[in-house]
PAKOL-771884 format. One record per residue (C-alpha): chain; y, z, x. Coordinates in Angstrom, 2 decimals, padded with zeros to 5 digits, always signed. Last residue first. Example, Ala and Ser with C-alpha at 12.3 -4.5 7.8 and 13.67 -1.06 7.14 Angstrom:
[site "A" [-001.06 +007.14 +013.67]],
[site "A" [-004.50 +007.80 +012.30]],
! end
This chain:
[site "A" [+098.65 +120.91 +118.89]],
[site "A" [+099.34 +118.35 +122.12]],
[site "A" [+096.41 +119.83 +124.08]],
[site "A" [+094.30 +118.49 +121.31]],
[site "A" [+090.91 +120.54 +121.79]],
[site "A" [+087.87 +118.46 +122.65]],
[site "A" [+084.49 +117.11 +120.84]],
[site "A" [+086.78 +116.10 +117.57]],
[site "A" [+084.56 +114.98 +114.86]],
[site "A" [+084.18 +111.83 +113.04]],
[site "A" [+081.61 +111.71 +109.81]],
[site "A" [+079.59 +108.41 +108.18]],
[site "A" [+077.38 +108.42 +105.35]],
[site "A" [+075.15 +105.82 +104.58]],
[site "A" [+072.93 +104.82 +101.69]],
[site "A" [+070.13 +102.89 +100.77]],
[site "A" [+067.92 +101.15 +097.76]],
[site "A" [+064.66 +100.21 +097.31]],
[site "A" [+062.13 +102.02 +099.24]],
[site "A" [+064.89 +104.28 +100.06]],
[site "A" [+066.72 +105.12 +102.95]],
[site "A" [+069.31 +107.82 +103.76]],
[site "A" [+071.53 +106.49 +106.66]],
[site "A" [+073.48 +109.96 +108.52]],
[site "A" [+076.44 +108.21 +110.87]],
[site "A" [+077.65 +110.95 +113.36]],
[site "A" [+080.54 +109.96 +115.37]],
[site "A" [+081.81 +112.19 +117.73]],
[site "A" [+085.69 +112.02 +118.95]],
[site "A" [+087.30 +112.14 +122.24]],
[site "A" [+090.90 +113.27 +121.99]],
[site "A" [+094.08 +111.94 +121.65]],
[site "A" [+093.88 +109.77 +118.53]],
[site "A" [+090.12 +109.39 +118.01]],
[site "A" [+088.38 +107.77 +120.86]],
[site "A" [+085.07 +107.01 +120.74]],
[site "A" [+081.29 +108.84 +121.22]],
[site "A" [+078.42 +108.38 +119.35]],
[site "A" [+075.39 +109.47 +117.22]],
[site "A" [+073.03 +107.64 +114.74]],
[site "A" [+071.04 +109.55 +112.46]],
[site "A" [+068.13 +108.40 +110.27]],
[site "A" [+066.46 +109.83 +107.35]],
[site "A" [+063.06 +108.17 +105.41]],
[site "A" [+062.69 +108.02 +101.57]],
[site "A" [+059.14 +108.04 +100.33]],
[site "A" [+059.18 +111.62 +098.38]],
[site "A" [+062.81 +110.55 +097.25]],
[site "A" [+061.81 +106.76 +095.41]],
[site "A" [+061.60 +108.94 +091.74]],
[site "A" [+065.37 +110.31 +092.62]],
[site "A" [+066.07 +106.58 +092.03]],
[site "A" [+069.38 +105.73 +094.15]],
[site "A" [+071.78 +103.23 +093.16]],
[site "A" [+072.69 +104.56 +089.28]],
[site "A" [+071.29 +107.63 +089.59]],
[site "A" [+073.63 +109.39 +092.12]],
[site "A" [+073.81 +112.67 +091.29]],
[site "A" [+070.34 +112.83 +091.40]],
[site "A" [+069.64 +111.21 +094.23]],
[site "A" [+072.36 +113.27 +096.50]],
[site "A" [+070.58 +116.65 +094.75]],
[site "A" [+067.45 +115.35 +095.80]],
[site "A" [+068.30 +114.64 +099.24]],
[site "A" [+070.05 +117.79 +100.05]],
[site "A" [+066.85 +119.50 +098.40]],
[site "A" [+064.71 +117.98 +100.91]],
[site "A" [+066.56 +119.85 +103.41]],
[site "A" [+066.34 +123.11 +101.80]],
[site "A" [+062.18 +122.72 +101.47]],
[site "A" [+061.61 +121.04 +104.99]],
[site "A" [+061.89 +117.78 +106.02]],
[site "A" [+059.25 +116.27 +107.64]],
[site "A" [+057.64 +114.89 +103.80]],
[site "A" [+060.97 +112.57 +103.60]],
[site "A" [+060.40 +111.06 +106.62]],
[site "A" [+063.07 +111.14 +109.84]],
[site "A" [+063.31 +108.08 +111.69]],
[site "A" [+060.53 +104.61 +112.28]],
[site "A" [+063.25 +103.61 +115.20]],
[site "A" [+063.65 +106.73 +116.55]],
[site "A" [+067.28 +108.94 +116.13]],
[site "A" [+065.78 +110.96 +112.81]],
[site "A" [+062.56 +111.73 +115.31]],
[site "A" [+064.92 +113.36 +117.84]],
[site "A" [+066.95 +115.16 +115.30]],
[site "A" [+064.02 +116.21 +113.86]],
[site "A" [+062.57 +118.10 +116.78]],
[site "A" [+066.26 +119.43 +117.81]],
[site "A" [+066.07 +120.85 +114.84]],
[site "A" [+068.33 +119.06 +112.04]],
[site "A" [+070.63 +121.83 +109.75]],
[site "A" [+073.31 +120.08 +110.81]],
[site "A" [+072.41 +116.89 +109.91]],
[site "A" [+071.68 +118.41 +105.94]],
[site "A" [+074.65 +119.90 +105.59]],
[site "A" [+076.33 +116.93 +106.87]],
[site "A" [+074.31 +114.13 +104.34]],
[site "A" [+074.75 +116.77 +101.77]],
[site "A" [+078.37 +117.39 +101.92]],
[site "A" [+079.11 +113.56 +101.58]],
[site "A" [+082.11 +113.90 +099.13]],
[site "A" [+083.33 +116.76 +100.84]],
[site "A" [+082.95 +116.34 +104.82]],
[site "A" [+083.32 +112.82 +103.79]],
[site "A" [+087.27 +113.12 +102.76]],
[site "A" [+088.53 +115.46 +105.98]],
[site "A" [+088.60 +119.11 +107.25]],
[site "A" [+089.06 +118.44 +111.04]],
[site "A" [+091.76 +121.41 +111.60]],
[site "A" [+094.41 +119.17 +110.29]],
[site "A" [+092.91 +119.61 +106.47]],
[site "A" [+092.63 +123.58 +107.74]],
[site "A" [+095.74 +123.84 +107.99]],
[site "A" [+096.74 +121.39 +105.32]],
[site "A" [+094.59 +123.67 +102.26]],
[site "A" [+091.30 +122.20 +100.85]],
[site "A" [+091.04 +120.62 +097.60]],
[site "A" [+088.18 +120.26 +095.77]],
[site "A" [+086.10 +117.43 +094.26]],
[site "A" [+082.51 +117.93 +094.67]],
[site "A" [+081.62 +121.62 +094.74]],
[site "A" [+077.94 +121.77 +093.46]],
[site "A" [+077.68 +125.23 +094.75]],
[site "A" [+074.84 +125.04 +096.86]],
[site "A" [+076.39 +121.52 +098.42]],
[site "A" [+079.80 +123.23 +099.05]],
[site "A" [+078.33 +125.70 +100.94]],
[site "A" [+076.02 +123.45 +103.08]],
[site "A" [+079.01 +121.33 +103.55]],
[site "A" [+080.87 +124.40 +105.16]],
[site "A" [+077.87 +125.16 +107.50]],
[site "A" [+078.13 +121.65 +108.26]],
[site "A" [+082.20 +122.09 +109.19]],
[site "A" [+081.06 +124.72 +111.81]],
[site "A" [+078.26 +122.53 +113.11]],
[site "A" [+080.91 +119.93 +113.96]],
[site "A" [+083.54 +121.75 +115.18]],
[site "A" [+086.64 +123.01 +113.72]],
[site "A" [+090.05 +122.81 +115.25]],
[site "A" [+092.20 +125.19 +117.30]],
[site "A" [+088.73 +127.50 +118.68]],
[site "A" [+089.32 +130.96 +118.08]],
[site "A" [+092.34 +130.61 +115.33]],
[site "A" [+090.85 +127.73 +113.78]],
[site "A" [+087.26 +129.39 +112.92]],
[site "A" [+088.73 +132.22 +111.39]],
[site "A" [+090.90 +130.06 +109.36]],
[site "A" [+087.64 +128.35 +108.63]],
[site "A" [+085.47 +131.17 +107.83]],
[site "A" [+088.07 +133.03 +105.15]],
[site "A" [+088.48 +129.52 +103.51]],
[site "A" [+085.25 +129.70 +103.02]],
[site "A" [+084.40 +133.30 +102.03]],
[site "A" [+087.54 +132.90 +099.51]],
[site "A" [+085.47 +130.30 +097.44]],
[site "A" [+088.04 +126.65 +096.80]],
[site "A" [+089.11 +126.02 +093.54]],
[site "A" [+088.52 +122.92 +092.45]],
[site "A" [+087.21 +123.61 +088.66]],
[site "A" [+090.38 +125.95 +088.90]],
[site "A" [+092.64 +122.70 +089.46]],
[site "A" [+091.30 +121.12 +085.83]],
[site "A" [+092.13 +124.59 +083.39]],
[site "A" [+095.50 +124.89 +085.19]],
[site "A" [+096.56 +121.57 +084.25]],
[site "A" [+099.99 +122.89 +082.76]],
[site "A" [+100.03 +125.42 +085.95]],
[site "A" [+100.94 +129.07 +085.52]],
[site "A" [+104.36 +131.14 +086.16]],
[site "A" [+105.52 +134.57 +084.90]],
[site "A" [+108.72 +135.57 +085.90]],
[site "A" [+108.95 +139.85 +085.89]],
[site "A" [+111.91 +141.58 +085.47]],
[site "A" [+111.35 +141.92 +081.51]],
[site "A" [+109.07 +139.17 +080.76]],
[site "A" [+110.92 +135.75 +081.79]],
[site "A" [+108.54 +133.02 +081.29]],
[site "A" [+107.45 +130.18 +083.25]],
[site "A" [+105.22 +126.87 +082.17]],
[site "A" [+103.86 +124.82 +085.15]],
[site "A" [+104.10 +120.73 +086.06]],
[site "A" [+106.69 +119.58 +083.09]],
[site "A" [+105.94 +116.33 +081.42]],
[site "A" [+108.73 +113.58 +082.02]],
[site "A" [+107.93 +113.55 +086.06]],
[site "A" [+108.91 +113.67 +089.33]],
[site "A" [+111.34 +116.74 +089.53]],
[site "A" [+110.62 +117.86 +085.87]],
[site "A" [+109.61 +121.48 +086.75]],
[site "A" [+111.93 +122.13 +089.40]],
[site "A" [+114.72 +120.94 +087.58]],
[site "A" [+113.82 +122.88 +085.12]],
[site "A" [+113.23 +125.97 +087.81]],
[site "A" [+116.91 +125.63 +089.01]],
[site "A" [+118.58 +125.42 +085.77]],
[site "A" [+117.22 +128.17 +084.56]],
[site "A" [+118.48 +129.72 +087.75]],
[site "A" [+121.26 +129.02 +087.34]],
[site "A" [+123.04 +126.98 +090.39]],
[site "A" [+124.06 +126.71 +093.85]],
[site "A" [+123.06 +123.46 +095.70]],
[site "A" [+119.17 +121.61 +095.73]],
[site "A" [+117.23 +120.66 +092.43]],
[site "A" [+119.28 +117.85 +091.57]],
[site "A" [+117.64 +116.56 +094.94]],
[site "A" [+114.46 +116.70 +092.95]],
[site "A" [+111.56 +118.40 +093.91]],
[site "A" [+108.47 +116.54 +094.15]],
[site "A" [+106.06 +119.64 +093.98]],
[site "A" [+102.82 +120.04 +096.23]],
[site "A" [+098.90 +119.99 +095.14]],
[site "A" [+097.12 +120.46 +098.33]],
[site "A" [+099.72 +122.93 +099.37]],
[site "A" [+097.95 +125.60 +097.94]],
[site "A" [+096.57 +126.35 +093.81]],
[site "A" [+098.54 +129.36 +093.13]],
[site "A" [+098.86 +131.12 +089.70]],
[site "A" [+101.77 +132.98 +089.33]],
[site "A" [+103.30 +136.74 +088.74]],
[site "A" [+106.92 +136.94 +090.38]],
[site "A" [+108.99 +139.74 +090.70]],
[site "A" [+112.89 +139.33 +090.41]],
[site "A" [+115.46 +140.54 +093.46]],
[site "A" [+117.62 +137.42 +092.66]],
[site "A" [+117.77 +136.06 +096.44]],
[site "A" [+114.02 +136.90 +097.69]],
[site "A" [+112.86 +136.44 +094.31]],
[site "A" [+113.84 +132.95 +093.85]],
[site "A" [+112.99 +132.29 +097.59]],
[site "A" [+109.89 +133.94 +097.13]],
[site "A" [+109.15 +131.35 +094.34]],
[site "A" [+110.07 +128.24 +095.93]],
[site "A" [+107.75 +128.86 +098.76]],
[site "A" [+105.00 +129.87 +096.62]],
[site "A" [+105.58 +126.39 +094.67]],
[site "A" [+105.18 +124.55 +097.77]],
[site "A" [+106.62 +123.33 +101.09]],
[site "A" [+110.10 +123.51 +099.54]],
[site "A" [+111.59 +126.39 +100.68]],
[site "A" [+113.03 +124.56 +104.26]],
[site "A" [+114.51 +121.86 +101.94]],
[site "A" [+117.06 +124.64 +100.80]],
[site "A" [+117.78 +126.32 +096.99]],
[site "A" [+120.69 +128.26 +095.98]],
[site "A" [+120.18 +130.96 +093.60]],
[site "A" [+122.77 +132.02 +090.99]],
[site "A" [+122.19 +134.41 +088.20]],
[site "A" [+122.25 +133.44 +084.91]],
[site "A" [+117.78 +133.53 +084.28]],
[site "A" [+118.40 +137.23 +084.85]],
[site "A" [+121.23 +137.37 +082.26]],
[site "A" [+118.78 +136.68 +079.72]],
[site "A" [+120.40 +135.87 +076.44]],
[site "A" [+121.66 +132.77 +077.94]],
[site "A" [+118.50 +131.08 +077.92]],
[site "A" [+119.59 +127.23 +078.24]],
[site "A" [+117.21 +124.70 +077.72]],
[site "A" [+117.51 +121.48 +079.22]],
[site "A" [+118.69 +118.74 +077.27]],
[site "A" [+117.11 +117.19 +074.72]],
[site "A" [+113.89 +114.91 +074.23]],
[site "A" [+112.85 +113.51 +077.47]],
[site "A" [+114.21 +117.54 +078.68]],
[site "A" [+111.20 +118.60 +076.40]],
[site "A" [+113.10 +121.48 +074.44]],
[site "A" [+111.12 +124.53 +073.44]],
[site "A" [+108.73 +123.93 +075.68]],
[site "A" [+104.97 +125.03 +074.68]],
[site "A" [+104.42 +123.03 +072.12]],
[site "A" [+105.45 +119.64 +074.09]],
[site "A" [+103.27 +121.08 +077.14]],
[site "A" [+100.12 +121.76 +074.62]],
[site "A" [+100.30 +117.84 +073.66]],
[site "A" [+099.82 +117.02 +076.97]],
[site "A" [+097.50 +118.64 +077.52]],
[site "A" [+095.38 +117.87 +074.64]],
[site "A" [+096.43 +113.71 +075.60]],
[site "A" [+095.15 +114.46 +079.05]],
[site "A" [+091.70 +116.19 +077.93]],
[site "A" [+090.12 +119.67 +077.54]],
[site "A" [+087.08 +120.08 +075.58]],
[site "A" [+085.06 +121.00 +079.13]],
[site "A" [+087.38 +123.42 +080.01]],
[site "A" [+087.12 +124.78 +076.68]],
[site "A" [+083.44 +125.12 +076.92]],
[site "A" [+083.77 +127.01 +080.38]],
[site "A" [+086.21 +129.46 +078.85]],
[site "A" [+083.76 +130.43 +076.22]],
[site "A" [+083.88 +134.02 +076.66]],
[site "A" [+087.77 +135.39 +078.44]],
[site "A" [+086.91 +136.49 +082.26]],
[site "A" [+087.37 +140.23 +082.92]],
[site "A" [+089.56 +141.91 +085.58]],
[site "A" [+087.99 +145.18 +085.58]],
[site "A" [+090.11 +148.56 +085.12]],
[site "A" [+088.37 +151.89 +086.00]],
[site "A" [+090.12 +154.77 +084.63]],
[site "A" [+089.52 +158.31 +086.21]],
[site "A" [+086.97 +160.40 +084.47]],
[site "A" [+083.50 +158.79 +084.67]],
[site "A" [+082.77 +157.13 +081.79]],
[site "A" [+086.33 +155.97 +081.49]],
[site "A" [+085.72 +151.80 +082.09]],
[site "A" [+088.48 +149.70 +081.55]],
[site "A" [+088.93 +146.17 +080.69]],
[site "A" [+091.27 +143.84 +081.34]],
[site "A" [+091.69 +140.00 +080.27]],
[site "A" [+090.99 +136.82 +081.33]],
[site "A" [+091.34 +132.64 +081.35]],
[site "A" [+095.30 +131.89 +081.77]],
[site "A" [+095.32 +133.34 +085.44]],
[site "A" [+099.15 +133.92 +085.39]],
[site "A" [+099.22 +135.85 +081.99]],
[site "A" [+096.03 +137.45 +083.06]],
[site "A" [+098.45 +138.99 +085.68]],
[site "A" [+100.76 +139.69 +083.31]],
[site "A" [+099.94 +143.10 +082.00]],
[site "A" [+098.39 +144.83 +085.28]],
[site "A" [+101.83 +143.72 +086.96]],
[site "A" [+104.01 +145.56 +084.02]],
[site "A" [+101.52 +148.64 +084.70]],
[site "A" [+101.86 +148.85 +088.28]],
[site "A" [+105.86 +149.23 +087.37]],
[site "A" [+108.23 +146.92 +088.82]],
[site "A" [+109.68 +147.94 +092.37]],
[site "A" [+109.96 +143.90 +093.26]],
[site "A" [+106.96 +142.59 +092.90]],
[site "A" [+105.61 +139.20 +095.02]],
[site "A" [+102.27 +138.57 +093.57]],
[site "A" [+100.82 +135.13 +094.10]],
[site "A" [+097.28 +134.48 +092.05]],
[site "A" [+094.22 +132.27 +093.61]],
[site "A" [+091.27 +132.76 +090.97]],
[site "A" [+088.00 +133.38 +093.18]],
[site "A" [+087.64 +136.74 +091.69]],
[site "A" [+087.68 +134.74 +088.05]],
[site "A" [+085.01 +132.41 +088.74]],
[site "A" [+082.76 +133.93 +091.74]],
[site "A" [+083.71 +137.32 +091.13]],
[site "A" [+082.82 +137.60 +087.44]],
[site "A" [+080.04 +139.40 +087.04]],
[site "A" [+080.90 +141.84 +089.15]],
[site "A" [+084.27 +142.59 +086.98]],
[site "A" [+087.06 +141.90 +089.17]],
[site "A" [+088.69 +145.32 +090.48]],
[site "A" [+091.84 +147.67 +089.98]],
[site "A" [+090.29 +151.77 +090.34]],
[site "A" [+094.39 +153.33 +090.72]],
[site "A" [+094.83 +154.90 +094.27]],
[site "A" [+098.08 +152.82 +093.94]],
[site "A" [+098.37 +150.43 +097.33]],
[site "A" [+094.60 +150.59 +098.16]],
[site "A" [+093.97 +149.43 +094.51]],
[site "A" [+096.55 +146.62 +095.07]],
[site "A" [+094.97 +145.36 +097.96]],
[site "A" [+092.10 +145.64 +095.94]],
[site "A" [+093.39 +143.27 +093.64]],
[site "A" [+094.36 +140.90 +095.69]],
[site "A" [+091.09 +140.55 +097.17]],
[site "A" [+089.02 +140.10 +093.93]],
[site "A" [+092.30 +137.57 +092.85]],
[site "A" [+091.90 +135.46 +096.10]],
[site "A" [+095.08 +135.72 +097.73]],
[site "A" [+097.61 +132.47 +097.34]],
[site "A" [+100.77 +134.75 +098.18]],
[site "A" [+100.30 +138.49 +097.95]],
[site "A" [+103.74 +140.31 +098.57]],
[site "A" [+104.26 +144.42 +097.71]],
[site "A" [+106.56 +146.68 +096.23]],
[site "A" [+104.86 +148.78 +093.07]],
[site "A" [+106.44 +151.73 +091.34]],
[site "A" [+104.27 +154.33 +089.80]],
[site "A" [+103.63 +153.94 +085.69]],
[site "A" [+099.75 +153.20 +085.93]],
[site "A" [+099.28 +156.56 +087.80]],
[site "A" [+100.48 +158.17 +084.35]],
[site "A" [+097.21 +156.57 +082.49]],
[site "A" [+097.32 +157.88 +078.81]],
[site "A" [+099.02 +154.50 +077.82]],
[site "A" [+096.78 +153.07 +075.36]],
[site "A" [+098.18 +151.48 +072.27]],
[site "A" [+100.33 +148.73 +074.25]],
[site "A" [+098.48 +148.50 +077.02]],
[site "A" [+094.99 +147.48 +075.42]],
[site "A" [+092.34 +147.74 +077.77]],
[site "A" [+089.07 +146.11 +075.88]],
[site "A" [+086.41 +148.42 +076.01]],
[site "A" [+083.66 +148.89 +078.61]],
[site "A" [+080.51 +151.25 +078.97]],
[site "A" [+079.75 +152.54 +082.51]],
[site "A" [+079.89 +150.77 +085.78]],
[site "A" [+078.01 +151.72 +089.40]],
[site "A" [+078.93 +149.20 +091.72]],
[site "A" [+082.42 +148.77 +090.70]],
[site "A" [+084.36 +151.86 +091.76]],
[site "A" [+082.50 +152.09 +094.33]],
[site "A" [+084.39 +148.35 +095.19]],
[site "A" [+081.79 +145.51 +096.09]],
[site "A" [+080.90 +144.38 +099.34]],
[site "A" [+083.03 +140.58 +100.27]],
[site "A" [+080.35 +138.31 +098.95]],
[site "A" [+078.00 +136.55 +101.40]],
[site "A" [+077.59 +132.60 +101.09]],
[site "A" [+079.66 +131.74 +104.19]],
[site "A" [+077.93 +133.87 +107.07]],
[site "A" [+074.46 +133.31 +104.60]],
[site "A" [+074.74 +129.69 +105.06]],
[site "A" [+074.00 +130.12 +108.90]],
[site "A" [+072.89 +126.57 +109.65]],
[site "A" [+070.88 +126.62 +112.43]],
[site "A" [+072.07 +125.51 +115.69]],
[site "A" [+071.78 +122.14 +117.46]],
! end
């Protein structure tokens, strides 16, 4: 069994020069400051579901213009998915309403050293409202921010925006997700869109209403109402830019997924079709450090071997695959793996299970707990499968965790 290499996951992409060596800050405010001429070039590009520290320095190489996340802010913020499909808008009209989209920042600009640096900067106390937030809040916010709650009246109609007039005609093959609807929207009306994107883990029901020729007003209300009363983003027309962001926003980014990882697993998939054991452990490890309980990973890597324990039982496989082939041994014996043979990082897999889970297993009981692993073989579907069953026992209490991995590629993928 190999290491775990945490550190392949855990490192940052390097930082921009332009952000490794910041002056002062202010506030960038567009509509007083506009000394920038670079900011006024034409932009044509499409970024679906990119990491916002990687789409903006896609967007940096595009212009030549300094566009970065603030250092101290790439693991919240940079890790903010955003879709960017422009349309030969102005790099300034993006720069505006891309905190639009993200909900939770702002820019600021550094001119300490000539050209303009703009950092993506996250709004103070967004963690606290996070934490204030509730069902009844949001919902209350979606009635305030409608106009016309289709429960309550019909639909809206905007015809003072000849835009939101024209006709688009929506198929079953756009439908996978809200990217997909969106760069068919732009794709036949020639708009850009600015949006949040949280993958195909959290899809739209869309209506049949929602198929055949019509507004698109229309279009993107039925969209919005397909399987429920309470709509599932808010949109706005600014100029020729639609703005989208999710209602529950402020609950789907506390499940974002890092970049690094998703990065590792598609890499992952595309040498080896599925994702192997210790692979998927150096994943848990990752999700253990960063206390990442409830996310939501993406359906190619979901079929890749991505499934339910690998996240709510990260430490049990984190900590397995970390195992040398010492431990493994004695964690396979009858008397198993004591607490006091682990070392440091693997005792702190068991601490952190304990003490987020006080009610059955008394962190005090750790230092005496012992670790066993069971491993074997079965079918699963049309491969061979491993079965790795991790038992943490205490002196009073127990608890198992139990993983199935595929030991052979599907021919039939």
């Amino acid at each position: 069994m190999r290491p775990v290499v945490v550190a392949l996951i855990l490192a940052l992409w390097p930082l921009s020069v332009e952000a490794q060596h910041l002056g002062a800050r202010v506030q960038w405010q567009p509509e007083i400051t506009d000394s920038d001429p670079r900011l006024h070039q034409t932009v044509e590009t499409e970024i679906i579901g990119c990491a916002a520290v990687h789409a903006l320095s896609k967007l940096s190489s595009a212009t030549g213009v300094a566009l970065a996340v603030a250092p101290e802010n790439r693991t919240t913020v940079g890790e903010r998915k955003i879709t960017i499909i422009s349309k030969t808008v102005p790099l300034k009209a993006l720069m505006v309403q891309i905190p639009e989209a993200l909900q939770e920042c702002h820019w600021d600009i550094d001119t300490s050293r000539g050209e303009p640096v703009y950092l993506l900067h996250r709004n103070a106390g967004v963690d606290v409202e996070r934490q204030e937030r509730s069902p009844e809040k949001e919902s209350f916010e979606r009635e305030e921010l409608l106009e016309n709650p289709p429960h309550a009246k019909p639909p809206r109609n905007p015809s003072n925006n000849p835009a939101l007039q024209t006709l688009v005609v929506l198929r079953s093959g756009d439908c996978a997700d809200l990217a997909q609807i969106q760069r068919a929207i732009s794709r036949q009306t020639g708009l850009t869109i600015i949006s949040d994107y949280f993958g195909d883990g959290f899809p739209l029901a869309v209506a049949s209403a929602a198929f055949g020729p019509q507004p698109l007003w229309l279009l993107l209300d039925e969209i919005n109402y397909s399987d429920s009363v309470d709509p599932a983003f808010i949109w706005r027309m600014k100029g020729q830019c639609l703005i989208f962001h999710r209602v529950d926003w402020h609950r789907l980014a506390m499940r974002e997924l890092p970049e690094d990882i998703l990065v590792f697993c598609r890499e992952k998939i595309r040498e080896q079709t599925y994702l192997t054991f210790p692979d998927l452990g150096e994943v848990a490890a990752v999700l253990h450090e960063r206390g990442l309980t409830d996310v939501q990973f993406p359906s190619d890597i979901r079929r890749a071997g991505v499934h339910g324990a690998v996240i709510t039982d990260a430490w049990a496989l984190a900590l397995c695959n970390s195992l040398s082939a010492a431990q493994r041994v004695q964690a396979r014996g009858e008397t198993g793996l004591p607490f006091s043979d682990l070392t440091e990082a693997q005792q702190s897999y068991v601490l952190g299970h304990a003490r987020n889970n006080p009610e059955f297993l008394p962190i005090g009981e750790a230092p005496m707990s012992t670790v066993y692993v069971f491993e074997y073989t079965q079918p699963l579907g049309r491969r061979n499968g491993q079965i790795i069953e991790v038992q943490l026992e205490f002196p009073s209490a127990a608890d198992v965790a139990l993983f199935a991995f595929p030991l052979e590629q599907d021919t039939e993928r």
